[in-house]
GUDRENLO-687369 format. One record per residue (C-alpha): residue number from 1; chain; x, y, z negated; residue in one letter. Coordinates in pm, 1 decimal, padded with zeros to 6 digits. Each point is the difference from the previous one (the first is absolute). Layout:
REM GUDRENLO-687369
  resi  chain         u         v         w  resn
   NUM      A         X         Y         Z     A
...
***
This chain:
REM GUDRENLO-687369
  resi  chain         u         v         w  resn
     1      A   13130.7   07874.3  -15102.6     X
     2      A  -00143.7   00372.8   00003.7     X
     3      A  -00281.6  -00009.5   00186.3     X
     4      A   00040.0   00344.4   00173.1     X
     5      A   00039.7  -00013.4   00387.1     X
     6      A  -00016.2  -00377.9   00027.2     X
     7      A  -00208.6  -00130.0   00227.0     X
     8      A  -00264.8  -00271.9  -00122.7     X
     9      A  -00192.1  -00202.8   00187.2     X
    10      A  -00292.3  -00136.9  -00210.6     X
    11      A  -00218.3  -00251.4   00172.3     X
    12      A  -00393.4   00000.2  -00059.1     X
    13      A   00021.2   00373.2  -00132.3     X
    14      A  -00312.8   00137.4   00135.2     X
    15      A  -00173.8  -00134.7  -00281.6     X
    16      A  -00015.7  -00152.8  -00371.8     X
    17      A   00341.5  -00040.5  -00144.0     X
    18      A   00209.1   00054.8   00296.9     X
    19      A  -00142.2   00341.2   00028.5     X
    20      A   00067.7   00057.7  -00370.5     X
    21      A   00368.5  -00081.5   00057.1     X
    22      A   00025.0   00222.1   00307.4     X
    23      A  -00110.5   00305.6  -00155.9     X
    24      A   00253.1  -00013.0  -00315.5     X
    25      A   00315.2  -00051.7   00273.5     X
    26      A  -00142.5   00264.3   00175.6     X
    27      A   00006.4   00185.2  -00328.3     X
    28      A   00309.5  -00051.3  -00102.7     X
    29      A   00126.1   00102.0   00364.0     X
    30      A   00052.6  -00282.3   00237.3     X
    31      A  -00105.1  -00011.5   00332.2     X
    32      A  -00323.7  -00257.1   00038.2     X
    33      A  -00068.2  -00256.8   00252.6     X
    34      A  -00389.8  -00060.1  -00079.4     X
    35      A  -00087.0  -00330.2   00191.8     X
    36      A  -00351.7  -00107.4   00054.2     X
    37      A  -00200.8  -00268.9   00227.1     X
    38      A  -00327.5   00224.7  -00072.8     X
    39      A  -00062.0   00303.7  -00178.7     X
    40      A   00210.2   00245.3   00258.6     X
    41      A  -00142.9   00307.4  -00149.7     X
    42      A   00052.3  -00101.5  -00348.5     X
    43      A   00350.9  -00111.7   00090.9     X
    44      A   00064.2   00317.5   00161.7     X
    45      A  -00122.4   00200.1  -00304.0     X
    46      A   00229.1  -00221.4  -00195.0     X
    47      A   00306.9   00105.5   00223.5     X
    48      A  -00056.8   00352.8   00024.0     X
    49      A   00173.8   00251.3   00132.9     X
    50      A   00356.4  -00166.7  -00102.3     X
    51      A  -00070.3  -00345.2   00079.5     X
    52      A  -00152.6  -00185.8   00289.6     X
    53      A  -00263.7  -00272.8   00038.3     X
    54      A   00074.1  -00325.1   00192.2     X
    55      A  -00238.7  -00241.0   00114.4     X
    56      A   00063.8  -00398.9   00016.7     X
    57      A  -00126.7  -00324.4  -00037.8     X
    58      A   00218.5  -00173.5  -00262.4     X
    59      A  -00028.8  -00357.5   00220.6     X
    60      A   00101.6   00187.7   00379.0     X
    61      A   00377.9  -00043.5   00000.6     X
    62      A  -00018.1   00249.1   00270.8     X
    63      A  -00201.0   00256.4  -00137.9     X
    64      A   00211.3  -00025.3  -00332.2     X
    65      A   00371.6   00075.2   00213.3     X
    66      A  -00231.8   00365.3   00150.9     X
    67      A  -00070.7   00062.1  -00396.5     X
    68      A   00397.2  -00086.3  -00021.3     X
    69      A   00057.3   00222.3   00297.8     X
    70      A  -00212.6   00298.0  -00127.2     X
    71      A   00158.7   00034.8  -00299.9     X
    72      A   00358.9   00031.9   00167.7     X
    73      A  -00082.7   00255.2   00199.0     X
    74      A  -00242.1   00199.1  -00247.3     X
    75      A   00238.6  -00031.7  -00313.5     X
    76      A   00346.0  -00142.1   00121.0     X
    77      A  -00004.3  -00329.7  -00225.1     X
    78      A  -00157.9  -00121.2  -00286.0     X
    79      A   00121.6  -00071.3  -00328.9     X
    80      A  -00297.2  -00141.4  -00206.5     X
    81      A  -00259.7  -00240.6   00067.0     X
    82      A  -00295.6  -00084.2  -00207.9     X
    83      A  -00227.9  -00304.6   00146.0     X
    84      A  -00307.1   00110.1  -00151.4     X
    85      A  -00265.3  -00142.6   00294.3     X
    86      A  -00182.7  -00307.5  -00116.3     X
    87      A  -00307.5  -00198.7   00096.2     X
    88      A  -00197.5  -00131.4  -00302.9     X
    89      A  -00243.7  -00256.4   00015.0     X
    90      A  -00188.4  -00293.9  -00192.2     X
    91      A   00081.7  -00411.5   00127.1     X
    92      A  -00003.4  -00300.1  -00185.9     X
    93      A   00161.3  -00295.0   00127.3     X
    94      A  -00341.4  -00140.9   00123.1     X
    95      A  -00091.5   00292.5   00188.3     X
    96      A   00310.6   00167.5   00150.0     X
    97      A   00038.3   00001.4   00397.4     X
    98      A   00296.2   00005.1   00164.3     X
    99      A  -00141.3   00370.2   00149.3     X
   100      A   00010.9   00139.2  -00390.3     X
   101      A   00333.4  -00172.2  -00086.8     X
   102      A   00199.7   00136.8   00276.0     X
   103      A  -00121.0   00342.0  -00077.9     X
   104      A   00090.8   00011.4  -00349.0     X
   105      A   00349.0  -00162.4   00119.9     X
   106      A   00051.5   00246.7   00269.7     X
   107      A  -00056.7   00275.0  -00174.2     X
   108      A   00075.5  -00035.4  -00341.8     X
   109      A   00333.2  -00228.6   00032.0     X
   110      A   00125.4   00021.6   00369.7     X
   111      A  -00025.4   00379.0   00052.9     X
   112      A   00174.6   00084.4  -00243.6     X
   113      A   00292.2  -00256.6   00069.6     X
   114      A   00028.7   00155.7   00348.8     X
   115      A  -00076.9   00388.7  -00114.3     X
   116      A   00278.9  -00040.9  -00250.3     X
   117      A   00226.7  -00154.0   00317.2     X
   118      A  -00058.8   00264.0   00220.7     X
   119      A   00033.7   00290.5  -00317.6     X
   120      A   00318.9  -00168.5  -00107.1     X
   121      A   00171.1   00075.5   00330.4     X
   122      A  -00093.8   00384.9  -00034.1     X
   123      A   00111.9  -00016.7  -00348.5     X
   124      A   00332.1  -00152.7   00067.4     X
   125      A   00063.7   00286.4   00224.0     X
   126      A  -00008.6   00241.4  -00298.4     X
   127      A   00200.2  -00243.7  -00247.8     X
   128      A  -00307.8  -00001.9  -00267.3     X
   129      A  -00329.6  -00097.4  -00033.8     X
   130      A  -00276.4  -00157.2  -00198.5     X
   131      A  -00338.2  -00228.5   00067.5     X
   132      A  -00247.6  -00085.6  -00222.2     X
   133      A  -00263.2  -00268.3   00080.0     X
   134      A  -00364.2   00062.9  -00178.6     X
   135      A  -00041.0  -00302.6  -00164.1     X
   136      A  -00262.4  -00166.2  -00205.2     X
   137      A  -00073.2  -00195.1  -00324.2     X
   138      A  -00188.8  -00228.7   00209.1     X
   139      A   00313.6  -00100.9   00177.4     X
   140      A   00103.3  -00140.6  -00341.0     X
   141      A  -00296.2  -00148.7  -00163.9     X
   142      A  -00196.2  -00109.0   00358.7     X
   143      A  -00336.4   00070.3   00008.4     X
   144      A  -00208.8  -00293.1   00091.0     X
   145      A  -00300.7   00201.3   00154.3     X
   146      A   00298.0   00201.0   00182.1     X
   147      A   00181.9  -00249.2   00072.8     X
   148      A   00163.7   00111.2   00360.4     X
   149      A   00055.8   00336.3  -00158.0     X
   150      A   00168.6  -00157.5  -00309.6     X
   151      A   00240.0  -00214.1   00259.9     X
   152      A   00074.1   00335.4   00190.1     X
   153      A   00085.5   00190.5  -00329.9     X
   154      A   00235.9  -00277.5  -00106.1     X
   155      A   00182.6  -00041.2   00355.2     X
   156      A   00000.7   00445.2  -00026.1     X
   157      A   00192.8  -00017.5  -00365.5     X
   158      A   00264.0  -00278.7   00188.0     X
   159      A   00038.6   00222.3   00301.3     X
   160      A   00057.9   00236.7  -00283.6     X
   161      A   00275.3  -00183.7  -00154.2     X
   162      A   00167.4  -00156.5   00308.8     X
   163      A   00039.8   00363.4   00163.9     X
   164      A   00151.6   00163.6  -00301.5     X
   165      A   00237.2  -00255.6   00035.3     X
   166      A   00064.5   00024.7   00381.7     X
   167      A  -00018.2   00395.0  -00053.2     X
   168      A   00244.8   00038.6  -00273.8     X
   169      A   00244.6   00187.0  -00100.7     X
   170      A  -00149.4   00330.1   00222.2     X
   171      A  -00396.0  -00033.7  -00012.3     X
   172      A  -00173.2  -00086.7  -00308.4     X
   173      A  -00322.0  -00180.4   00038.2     X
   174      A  -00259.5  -00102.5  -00300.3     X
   175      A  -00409.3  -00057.1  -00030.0     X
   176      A  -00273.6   00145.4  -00248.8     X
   177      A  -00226.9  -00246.0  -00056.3     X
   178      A  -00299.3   00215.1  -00098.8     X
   179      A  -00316.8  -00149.9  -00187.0     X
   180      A  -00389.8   00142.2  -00025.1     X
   181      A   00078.4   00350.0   00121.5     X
   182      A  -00216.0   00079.1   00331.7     X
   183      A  -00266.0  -00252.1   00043.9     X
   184      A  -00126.5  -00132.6   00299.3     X
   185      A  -00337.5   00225.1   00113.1     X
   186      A  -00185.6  -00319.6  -00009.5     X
   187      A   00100.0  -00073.0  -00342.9     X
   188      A  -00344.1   00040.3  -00276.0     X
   189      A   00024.4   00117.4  -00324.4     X
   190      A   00038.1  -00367.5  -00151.8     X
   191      A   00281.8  -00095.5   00228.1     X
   192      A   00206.8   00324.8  -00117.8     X
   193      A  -00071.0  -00057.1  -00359.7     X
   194      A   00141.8  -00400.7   00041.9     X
   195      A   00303.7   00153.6   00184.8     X
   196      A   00049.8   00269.6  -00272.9     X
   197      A  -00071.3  -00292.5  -00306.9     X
   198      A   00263.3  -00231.0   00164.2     X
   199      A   00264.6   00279.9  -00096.4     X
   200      A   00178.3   00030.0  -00355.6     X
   201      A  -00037.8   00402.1  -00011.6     X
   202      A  -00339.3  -00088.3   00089.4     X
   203      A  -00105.7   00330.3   00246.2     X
   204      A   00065.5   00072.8   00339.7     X
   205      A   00322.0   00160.1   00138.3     X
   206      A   00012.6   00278.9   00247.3     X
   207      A   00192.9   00066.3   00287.0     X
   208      A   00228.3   00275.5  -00164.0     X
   209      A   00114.3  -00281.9  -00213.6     X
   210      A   00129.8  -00185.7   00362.3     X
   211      A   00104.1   00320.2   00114.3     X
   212      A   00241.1   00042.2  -00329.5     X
   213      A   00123.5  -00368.6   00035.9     X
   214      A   00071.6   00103.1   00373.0     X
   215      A   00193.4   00301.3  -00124.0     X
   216      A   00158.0  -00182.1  -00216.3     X
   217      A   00183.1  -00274.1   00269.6     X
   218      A   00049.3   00328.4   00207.8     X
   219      A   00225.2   00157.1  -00286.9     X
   220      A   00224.4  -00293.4  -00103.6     X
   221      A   00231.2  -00107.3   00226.2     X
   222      A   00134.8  -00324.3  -00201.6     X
   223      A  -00335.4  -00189.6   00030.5     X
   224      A  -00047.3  -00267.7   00268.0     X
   225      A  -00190.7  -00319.0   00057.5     X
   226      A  -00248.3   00107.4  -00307.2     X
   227      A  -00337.4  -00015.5  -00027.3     X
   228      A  -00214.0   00269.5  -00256.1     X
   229      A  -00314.7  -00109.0  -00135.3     X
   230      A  -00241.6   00260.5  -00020.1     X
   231      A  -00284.1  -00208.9  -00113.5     X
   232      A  -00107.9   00064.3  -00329.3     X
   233      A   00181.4  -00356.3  -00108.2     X
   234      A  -00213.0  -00195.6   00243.0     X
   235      A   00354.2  -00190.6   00111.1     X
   236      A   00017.0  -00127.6  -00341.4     X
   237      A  -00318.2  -00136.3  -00094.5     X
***
């Protein structure tokens, strides 16, 4: 797919990787659905003059079918989607509440089921389109002092495989499961460096290397169902 005058919707792009993967489609000329839950300015910036900035909480059904509704009538149709919002946050099983497990759930695994629904339609219109789910090691190797987030990664990558198949032949959809590449702000120094040692190439990534594995699902068209490590061998260890 050539990414010039498509029009991208890229969830959680007011920030951190989303934002990353806005501004190279934007780049490489296609039109850029930025959509944030805070950070309107940022998102805005993101969008600039070609794009446009939607608001939305990922778990309001309703609020999610006005995004939907905005980008028809500011774009015509969509023909890529890239669920890049996420929630990320520590639970063990002795200390997770029902509160922190839906929230993970919701956000990380059920939004992007029903995003991907609601794209597909829009895509089907056009004949062509692709998804791709931002994944994570953790979904793989479950974390125990993540536990909830682990769960939601795992049920993300099956959502993952069970759309491609629904979706096929005309929309492709894969993951990147990303490893230590933007930590969380709360993160210290000692926490990074166990994140980073856990990894075979044994540094951090960055988010240009996401971007590229982004770019890289964007450009083939005879990839589906897959999901691209970009860990530093953390899947394998």
């Amino acid at each position: 797919m050539n990414l010039n005058g498509k029009v991208a919707l890229i969830t959680g792009s007011a920030r951190r990787i989303g934002r990353e993967i806005a501004l190279e489609f934007a780049r490489r000329g296609a039109r850029i659905a930025v959509h944030y839950r805070s950070g309107e300015a940022e998102a805005k910036q993101v969008a600039g003059r070609d794009g446009a900035a939607f608001h939305a909480d990922l778990r309001d059904g309703a609020a999610v079918e006005n995004m939907f509704r905005g980008i028809e009538a500011t774009f015509g149709g969509l023909d890529i989607l890239i669920n890049s919002a996420s929630v990320f946050s520590p639970a063990t099983a002795d200390d997770a509440t029902p509160a922190h497990w839906d929230l993970q759930m919701d956000i990380n695994a059920k939004a992007p089921f029903f995003l991907a629904q609601r794209a597909a339609c829009l895509m089907r219109a056009r004949g062509a389109g692709k998804i791709i789910n931002i994944a994570d090691v953790a979904g793989e190797l479950i974390w125990p002092a993540y536990l909830p987030y682990s769960v939601s990664k795992a049920a993300l990558i099956a959502v993952n495989r069970g759309l491609a198949k629904a979706f096929a032949p005309d929309i492709q959809v894969n993951a990147i499961a990303p490893g230590p590449v933007l930590f969380p702000d709360y993160y210290t120094e000692e926490q990074k460096r166990a994140a980073i040692d856990r990894t075979l190439l044994k540094r951090a990534g960055s988010t240009q290397d996401i971007v590229n594995a982004v770019m890289f699902l964007i450009e083939n068209d005879y990839i589906t169902g897959e999901i691209i490590h970009v860990d530093g061998g953390r899947h394998i260890i």
